[in-house]
C-alpha positions as CSV (number, residue, x, y, z in Angstrom):
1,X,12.7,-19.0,-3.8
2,X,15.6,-17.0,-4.1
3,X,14.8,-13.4,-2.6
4,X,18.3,-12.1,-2.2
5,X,20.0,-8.9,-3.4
6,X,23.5,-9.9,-3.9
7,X,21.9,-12.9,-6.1
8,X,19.7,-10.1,-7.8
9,X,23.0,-7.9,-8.7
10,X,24.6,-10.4,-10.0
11,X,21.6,-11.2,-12.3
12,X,21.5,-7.9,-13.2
13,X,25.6,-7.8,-13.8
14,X,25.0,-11.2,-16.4
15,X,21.7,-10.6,-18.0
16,X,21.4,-7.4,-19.8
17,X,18.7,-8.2,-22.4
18,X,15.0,-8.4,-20.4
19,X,11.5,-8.8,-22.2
20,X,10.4,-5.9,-19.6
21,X,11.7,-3.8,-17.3
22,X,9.5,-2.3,-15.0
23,X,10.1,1.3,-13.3
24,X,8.4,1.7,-9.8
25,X,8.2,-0.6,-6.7
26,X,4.2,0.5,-5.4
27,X,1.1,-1.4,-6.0
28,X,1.3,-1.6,-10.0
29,X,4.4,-2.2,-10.8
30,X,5.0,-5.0,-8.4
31,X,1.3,-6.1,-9.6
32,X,2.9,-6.0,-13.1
33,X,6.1,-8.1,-12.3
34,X,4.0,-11.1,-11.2
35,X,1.4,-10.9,-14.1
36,X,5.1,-10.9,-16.3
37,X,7.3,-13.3,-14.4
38,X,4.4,-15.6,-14.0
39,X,3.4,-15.7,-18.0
40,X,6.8,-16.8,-18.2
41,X,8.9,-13.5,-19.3
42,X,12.3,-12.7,-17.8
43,X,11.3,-9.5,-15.6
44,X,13.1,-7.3,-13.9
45,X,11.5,-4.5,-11.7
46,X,13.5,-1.6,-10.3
47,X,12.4,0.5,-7.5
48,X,14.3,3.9,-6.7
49,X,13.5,3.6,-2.5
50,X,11.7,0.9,-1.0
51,X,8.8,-1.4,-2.3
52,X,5.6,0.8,-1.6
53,X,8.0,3.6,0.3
54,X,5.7,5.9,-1.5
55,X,1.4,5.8,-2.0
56,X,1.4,2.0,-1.7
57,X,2.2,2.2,1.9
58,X,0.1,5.1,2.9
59,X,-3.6,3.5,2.3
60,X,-6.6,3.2,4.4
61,X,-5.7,-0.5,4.6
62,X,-9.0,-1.0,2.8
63,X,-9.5,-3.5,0.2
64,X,-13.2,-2.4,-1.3
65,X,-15.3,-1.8,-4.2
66,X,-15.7,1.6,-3.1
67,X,-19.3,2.6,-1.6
68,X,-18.1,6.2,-2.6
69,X,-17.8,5.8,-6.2
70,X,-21.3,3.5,-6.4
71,X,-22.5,6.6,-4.7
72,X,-21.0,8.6,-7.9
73,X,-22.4,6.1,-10.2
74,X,-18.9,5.0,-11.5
75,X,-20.8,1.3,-11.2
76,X,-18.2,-0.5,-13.8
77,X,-15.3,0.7,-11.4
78,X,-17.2,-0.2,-8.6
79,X,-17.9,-3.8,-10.2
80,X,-14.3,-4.6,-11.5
81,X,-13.0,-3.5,-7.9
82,X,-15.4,-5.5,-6.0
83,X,-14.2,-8.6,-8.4
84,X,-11.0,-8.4,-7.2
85,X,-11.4,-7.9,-3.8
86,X,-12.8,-11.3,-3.9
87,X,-9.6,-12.3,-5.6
88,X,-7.4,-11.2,-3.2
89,X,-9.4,-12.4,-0.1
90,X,-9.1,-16.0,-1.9
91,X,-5.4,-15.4,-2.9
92,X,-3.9,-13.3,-0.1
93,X,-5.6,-14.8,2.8
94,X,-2.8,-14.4,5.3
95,X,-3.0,-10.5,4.9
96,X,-6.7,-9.6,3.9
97,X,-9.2,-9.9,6.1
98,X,-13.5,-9.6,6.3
99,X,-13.9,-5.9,8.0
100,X,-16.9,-5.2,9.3
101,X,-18.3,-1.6,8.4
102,X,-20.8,0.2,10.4
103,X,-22.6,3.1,8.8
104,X,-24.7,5.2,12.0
105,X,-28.1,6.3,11.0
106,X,-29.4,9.4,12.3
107,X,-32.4,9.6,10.0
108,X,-35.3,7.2,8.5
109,X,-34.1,8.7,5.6
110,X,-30.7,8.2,5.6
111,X,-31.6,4.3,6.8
112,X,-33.4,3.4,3.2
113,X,-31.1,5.1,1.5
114,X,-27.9,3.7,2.8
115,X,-29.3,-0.1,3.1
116,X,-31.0,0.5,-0.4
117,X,-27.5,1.7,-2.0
118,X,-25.1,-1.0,-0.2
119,X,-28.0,-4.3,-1.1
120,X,-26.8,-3.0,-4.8
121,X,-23.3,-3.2,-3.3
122,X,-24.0,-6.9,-2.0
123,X,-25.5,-7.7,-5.1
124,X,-22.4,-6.3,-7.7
125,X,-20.0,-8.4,-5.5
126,X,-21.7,-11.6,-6.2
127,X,-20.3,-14.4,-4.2
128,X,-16.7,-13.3,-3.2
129,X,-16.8,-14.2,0.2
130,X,-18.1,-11.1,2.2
131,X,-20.8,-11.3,4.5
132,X,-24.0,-9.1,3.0
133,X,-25.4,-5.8,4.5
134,X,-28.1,-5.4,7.2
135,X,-30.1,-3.2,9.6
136,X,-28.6,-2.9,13.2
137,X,-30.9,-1.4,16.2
138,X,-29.5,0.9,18.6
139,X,-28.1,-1.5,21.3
140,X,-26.3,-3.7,18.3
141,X,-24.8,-0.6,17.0
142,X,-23.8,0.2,20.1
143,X,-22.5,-3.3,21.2
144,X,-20.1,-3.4,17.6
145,X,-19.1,0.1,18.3
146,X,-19.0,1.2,21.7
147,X,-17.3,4.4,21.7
148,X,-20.1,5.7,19.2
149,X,-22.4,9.0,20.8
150,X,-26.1,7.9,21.1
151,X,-27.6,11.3,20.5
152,X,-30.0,10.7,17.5
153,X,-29.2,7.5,16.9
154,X,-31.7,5.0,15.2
155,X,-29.2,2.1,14.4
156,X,-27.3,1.4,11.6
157,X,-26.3,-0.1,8.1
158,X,-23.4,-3.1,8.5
159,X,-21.9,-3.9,5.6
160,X,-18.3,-6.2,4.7
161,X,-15.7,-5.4,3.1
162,X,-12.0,-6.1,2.9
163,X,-8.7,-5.0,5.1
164,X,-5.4,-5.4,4.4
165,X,-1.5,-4.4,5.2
166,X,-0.9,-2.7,2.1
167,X,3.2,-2.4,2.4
168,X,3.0,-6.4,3.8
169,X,1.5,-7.3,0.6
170,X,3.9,-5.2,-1.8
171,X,6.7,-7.3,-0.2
172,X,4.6,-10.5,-0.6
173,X,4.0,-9.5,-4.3
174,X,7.5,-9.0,-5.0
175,X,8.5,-12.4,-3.1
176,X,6.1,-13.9,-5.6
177,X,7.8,-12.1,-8.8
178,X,11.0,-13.9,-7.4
179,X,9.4,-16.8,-7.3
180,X,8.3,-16.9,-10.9
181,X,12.0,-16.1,-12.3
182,X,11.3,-12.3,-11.9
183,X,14.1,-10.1,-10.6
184,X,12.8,-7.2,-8.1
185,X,15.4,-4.9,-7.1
186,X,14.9,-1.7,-4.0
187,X,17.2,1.4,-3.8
188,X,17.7,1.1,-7.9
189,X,17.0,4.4,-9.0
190,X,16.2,4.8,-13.1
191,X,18.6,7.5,-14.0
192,X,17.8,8.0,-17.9
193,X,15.9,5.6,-20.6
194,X,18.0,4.4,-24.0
195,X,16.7,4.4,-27.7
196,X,17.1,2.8,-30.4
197,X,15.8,4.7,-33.9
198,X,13.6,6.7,-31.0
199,X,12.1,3.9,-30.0
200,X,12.9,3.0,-25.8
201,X,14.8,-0.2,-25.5
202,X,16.1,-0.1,-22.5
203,X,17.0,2.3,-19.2
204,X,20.0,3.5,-17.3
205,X,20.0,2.8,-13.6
206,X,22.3,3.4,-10.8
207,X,22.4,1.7,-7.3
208,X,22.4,3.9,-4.7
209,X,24.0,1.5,-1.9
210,X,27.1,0.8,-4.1
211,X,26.9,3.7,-6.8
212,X,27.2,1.2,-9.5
213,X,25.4,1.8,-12.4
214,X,24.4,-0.2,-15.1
215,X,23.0,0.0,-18.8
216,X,19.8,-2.6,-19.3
217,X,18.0,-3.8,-22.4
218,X,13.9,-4.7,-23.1
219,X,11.7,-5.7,-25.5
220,X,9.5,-3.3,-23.0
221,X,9.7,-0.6,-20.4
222,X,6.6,0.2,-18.3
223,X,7.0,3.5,-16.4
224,X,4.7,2.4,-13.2
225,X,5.8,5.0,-10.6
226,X,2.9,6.7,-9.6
227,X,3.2,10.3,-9.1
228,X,6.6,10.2,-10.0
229,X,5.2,9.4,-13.8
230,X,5.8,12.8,-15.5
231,X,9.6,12.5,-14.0
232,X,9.8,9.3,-16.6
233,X,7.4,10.5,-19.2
234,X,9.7,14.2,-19.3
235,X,13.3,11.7,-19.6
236,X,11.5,10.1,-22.7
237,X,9.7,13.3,-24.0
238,X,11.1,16.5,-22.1
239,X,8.0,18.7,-23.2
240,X,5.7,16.6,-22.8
241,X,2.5,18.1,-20.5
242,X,1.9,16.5,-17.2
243,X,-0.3,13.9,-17.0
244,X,-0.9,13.4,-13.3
245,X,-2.1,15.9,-10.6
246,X,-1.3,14.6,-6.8
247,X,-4.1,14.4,-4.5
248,X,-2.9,13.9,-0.9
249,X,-4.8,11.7,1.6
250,X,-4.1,12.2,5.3
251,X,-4.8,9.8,8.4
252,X,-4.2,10.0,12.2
253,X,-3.8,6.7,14.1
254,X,-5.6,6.6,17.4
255,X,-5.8,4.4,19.9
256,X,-8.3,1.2,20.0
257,X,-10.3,3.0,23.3
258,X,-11.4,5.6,21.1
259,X,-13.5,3.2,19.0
260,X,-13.7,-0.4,20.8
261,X,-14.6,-3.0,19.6
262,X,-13.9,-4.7,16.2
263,X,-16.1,-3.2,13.8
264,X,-15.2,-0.6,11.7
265,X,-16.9,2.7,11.7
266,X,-18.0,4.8,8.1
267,X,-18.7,8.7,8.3
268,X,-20.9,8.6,4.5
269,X,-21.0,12.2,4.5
270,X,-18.7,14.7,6.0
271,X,-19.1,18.8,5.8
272,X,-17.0,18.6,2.7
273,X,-19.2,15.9,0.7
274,X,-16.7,12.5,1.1
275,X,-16.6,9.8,3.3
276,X,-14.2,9.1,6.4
277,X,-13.5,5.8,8.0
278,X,-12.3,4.8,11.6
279,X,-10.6,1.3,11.3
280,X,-9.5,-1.3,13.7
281,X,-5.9,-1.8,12.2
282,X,-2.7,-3.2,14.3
283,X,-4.3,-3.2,17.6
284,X,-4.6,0.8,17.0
285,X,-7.3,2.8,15.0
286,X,-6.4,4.6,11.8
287,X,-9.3,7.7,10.9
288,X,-8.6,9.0,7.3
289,X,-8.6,10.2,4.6
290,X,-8.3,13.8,2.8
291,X,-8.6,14.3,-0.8
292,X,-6.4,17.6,-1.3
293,X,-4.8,18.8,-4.4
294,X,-1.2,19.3,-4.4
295,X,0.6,21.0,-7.1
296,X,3.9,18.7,-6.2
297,X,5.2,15.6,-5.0
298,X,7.7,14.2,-2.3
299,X,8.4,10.4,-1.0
300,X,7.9,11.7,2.2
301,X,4.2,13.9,1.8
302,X,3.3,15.9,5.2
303,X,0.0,16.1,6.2
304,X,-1.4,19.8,6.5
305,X,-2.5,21.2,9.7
306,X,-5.7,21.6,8.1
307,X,-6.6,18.0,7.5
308,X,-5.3,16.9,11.0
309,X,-7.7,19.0,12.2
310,X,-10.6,18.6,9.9
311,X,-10.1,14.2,10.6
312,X,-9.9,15.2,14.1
313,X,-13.0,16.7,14.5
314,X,-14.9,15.0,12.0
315,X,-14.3,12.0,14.4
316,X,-15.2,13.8,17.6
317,X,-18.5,14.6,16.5
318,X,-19.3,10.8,15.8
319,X,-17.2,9.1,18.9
320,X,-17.5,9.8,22.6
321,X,-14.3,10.1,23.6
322,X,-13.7,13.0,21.3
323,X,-9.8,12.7,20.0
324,X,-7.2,16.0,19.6
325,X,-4.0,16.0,18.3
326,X,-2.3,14.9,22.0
327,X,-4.0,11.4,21.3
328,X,-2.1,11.4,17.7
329,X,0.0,8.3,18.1
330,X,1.2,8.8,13.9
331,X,0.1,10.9,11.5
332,X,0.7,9.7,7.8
333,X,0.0,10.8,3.9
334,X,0.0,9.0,0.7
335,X,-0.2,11.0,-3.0
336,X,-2.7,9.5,-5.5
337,X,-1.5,10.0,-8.8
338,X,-5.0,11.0,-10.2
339,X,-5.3,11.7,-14.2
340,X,-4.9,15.6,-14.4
341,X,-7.9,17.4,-15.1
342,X,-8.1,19.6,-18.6
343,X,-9.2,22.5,-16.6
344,X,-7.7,23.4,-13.1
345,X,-11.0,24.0,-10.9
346,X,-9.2,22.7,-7.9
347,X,-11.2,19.7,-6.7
348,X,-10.3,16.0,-7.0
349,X,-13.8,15.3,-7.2
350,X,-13.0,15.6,-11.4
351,X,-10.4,13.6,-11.5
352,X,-10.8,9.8,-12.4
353,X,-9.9,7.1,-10.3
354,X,-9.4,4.7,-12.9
355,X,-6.6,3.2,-13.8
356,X,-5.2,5.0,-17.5
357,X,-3.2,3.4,-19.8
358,X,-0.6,5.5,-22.2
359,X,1.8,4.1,-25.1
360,X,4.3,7.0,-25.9
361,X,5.6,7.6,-29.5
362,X,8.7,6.0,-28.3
363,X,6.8,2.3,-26.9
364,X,6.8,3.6,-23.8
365,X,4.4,1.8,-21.7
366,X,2.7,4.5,-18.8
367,X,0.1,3.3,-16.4
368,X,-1.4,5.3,-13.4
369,X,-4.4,5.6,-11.6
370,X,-6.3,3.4,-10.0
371,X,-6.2,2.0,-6.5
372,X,-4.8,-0.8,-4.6
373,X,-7.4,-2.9,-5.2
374,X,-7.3,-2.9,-8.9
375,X,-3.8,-3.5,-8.8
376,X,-3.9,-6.7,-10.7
377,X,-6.4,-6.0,-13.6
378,X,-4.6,-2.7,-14.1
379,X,-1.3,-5.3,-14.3
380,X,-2.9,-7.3,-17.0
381,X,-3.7,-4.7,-18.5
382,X,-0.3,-3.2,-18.8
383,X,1.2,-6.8,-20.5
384,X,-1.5,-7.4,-22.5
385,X,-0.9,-4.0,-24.5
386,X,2.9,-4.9,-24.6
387,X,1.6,-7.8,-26.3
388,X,-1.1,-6.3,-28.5
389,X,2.1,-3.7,-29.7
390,X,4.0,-6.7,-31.0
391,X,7.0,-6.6,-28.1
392,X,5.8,-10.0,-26.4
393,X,5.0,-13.4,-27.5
394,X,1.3,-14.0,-26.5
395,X,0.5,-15.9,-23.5
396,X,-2.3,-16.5,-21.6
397,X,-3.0,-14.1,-17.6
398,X,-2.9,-16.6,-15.0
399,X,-2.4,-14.5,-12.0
400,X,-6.1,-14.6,-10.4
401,X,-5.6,-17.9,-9.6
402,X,-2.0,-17.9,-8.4
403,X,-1.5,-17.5,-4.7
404,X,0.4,-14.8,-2.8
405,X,4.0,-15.5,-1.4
406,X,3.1,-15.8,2.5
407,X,-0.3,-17.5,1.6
408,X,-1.9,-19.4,4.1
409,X,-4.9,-20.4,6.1
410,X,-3.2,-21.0,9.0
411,X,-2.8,-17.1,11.2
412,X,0.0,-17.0,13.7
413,X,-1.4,-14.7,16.7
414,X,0.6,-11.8,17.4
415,X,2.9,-10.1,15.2
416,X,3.9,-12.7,13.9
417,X,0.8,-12.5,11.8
418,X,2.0,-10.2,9.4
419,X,4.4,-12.6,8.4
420,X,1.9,-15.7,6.9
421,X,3.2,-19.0,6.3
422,X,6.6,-17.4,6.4
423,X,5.8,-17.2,10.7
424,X,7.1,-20.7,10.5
425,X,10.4,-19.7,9.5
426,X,10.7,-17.1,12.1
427,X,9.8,-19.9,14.6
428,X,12.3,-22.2,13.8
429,X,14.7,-19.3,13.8
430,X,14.2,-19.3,17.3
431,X,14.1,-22.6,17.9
432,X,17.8,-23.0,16.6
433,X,18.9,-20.0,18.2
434,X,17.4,-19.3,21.5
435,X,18.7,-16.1,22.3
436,X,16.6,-14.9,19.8
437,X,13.6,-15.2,21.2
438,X,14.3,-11.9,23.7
439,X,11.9,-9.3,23.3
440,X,12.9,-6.1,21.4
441,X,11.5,-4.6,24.5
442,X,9.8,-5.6,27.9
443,X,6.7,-4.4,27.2
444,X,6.4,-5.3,23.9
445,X,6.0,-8.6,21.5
446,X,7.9,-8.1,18.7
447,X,11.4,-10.2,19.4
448,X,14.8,-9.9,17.5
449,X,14.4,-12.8,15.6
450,X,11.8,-11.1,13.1
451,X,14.7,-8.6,12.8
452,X,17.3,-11.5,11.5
453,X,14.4,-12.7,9.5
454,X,13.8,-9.6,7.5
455,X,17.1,-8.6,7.2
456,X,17.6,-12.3,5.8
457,X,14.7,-12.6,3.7
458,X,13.1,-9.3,3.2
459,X,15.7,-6.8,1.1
460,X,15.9,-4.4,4.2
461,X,18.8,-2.0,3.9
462,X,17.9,0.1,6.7
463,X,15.9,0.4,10.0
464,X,13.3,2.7,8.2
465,X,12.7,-0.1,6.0
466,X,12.2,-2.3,8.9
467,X,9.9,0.5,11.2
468,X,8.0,1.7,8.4
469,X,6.9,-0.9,5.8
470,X,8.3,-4.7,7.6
471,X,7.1,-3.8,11.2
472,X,4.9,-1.4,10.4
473,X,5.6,0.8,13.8
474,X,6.1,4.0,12.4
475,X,2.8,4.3,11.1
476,X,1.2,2.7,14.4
477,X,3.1,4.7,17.0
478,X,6.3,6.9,15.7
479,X,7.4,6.9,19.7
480,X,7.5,3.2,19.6
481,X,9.3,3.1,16.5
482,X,11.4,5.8,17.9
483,X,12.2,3.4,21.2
484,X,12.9,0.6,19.3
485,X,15.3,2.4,16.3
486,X,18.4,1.8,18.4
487,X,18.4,-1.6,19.5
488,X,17.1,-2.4,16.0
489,X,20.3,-0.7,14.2
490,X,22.5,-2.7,16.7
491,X,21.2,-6.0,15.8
492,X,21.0,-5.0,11.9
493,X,24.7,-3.9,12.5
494,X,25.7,-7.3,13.6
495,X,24.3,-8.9,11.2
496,X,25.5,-7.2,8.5
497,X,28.9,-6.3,10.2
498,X,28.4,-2.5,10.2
499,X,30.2,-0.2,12.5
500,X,29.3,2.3,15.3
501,X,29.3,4.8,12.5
502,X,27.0,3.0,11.0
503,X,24.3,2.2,13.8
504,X,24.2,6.3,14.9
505,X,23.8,7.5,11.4
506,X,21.2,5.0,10.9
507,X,19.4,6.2,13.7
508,X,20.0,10.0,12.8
509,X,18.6,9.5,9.7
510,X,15.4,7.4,11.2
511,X,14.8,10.3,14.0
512,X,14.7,12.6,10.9
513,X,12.2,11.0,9.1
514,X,10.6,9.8,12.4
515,X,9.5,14.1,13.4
516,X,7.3,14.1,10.1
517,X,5.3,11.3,11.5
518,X,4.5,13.3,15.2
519,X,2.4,16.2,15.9
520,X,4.4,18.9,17.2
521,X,2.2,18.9,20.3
């Protein structure tokens, strides 16, 4: 596999005619590349950050059907996402995991309903590898959850379903695209799209690490870039109406002694009518989400003081160690790009969460919506229309049996579990070069050679890339990420023969980003 960006540039620099272009780096369009590359179409996907810098990183690490929506009766959703969890638990093995779910009863009532509604749940997933749902007494409650209050407490619905690292697997997925022939390319930034007869054939795009731009032909572009969708849509058709409304999701990361345990704990109604989970993620716990309408987006979303404090004590009323915002480790939001509503009444409750699928005048190709789970039906999706339109030869969807870069059954303990089967390359790493085996710090695991590694084999062009979406630290525990941020930009400056210059604004730049992360208290 060739995952490399000089290579990548100098693809880009021969080949200017693609069959598709792809615009966005999150769930979708990576999902997209590896549907395309693997039917055997030269690909080329360009992201204007990081791969999943935006909503792809910023999930509640929860692969699921979605006991929510079965509760709305949105059962085909439901169905279809359930499908493909089973899909990526057989395909991305190294990276999603069977999560135990606990659902506290407090009422006979709310027992028969809850085990009534999640047997329908069992029985929609079929056989995909989950365990099915039961009744749990008091003391097994209790033993799966310790930190859960006993007042009221008559036991409790457990139920399966599916965790992941959601920025780990956008990195695998475009590690895969490579490996098909696809080209995917970070800190490319689309800067206009070209016509021919008013039909798109092709984008402008600059670089931002060198400035270089370039001018690139396709048979098809797909504008995939979440909530940045209208920003596309407007370069193509500059009056056209929005078509997504953000809706921000907040979480607070905790840590594990406020839960215990390895079971995962399910709030199925809070005071505003949605659900709330507390997760076992990283060694931490991460309590989300929100569902609040925005009226704009950022790559860098700030959760409101308001839904810290609303996750906050939603949690305290369910756990005994009741959590404030001193016991914030991070705090983190993602945008959903949810299908604007005709009428503006406010609530995201309206708003669809399936995926929708929009073919401008121009052949444009538009997809948003959705969730991470679908990710790979709503890719399918987008190439078979290219090829129902006439812009592609036909061939045949392969990808739900095609493994995920990093596959294996094999887990490495550790950090190094993030990594799959590439773990072994790390290993060996250290194993020609000693040295690299020191610790990052004394008092934690994480050692410089997964540093060389990424920087290697991962497309990082900067510690953020490394803390937020490789290591995963900044979303875990900013003051970690914080700690580590300068020994990180010395070794990445070595590497890649930077200067002091270079290592100080790295880590200016990090801290900056880093604030939005901590509570101010």
């Amino acid at each position: 596999m060739i995952f490399n960006r000089a290579v990548f540039i100098e693809r880009i620099e021969k080949q200017q005619d693609w069959d598709i272009i792809i615009i966005g780096g999150g769930a979708t369009g990576l999902g997209t590349a590896v549907d395309a590359a693997s039917r055997g179409y030269s690909t080329l996907l360009l992201e204007q950050s990081d791969f999943a810098k935006g909503t792809s990183s910023r999930s509640t690490k929860l692969v699921h059907g979605g006991v929510r929506y079965l509760a709305q009766g949105d059962i085909g959703l439901v169905y279809e996402a359930l499908h493909e969890r089973g899909l990526l638990l057989k395909n991305a093995a190294h990276l999603v995991k069977d999560q135990d779910f606990i659902i506290p009863c407090y009422s006979w009532f709310s027992k028969y309903k809850y085990l009534i509604g999640l047997k329908f749940y069992d029985l929609l997933a079929g056989k995909s590898g989950f365990k099915k749902s039961s009744f749990l007494s008091v003391d097994k409650v209790l033993k799966a959850i310790p930190g859960l209050k006993i007042d009221g407490l008559i036991g409790g619905i457990s139920y399966s379903d599916g965790q992941f690292d959601d920025a780990r697997l956008a990195l695998n997925l475009a590690q895969t695209a490579s490996e098909y022939g696809g080209v995917t390319l970070n800190y490319m930034k689309v800067t206009g799209l070209t016509k021919e007869q008013n039909s798109v054939n092709g984008v402008t795009v600059q670089d931002l690490e060198s400035g270089q731009s370039y001018v690139l032909k396709a048979k098809v572009v797909v504008n995939a870039t979440g909530v940045f969708v209208d920003d596309i849509l407007k370069m193509d058709t500059p009056t056209c109406r929005p078509i997504v409304r953000p809706s921000q999701g907040a979480h607070v990361v905790l840590d594990h002694s406020f839960l215990q345990g390895n079971s995962a704990l399910m709030i199925p109604k809070t005071s505003d009518g949605r659900v709330l989970f507390a997760v076992p993620w990283h060694g931490k716990v991460l309590v989300g989400t929100t569902d609040t309408p925005l009226d704009e987006h950022s790559l860098e979303p700030k959760p409101l003081d308001q839904e810290i404090d609303f996750i906050l004590g939603t949690a305290g009323k369910y756990l005994v160690k009741s959590p404030s915002r001193s016991d914030v480790l991070a705090t983190f939001a993602g945008l959903r790009p949810l299908a604007a509503p005709d009428k503006d009444t406010g609530s995201t409750k309206e708003i669809s969460r399936s995926h929708k699928l929009i073919v401008s005048k121009s052949g444009l190709i538009t997809i948003t919506g959705g969730k991470w789970t679908t990710y790979r039906r709503m890719a399918m999706d987008v190439v078979d229309r290219a090829i129902s339109l006439g812009k592609l030869i036909e061939k045949k969807c392969n990808t739900q049996n095609i493994k995920i870069h990093g596959y294996t059954s094999e887990i490495q303990s550790g950090s190094l579990s993030l990594y799959g089967a590439d773990a072994v390359g790390i290993i060996n790493l250290m194993k020609i070069e000693p040295a690299l085996k020191e610790r990052l710090h004394p008092d934690f695991e994480y050692v410089k050679a997964e540093i060389i590694w990424m920087i290697r084999n991962e497309l990082v062009m900067n510690i953020e890339d490394i803390l937020a979406r490789r290591m995963r630290l900044l979303f875990l525990d900013t003051r970690l990420a914080l700690l580590l941020a300068p020994a990180i930009a010395e070794i990445m400056a070595e590497e890649l023969n930077k200067d002091r210059n270079w290592i100080d604004l790295q880590i200016a730049e990090f801290k900056a980003i880093a604030k939005q992360y901590l509570l101010n208290d």
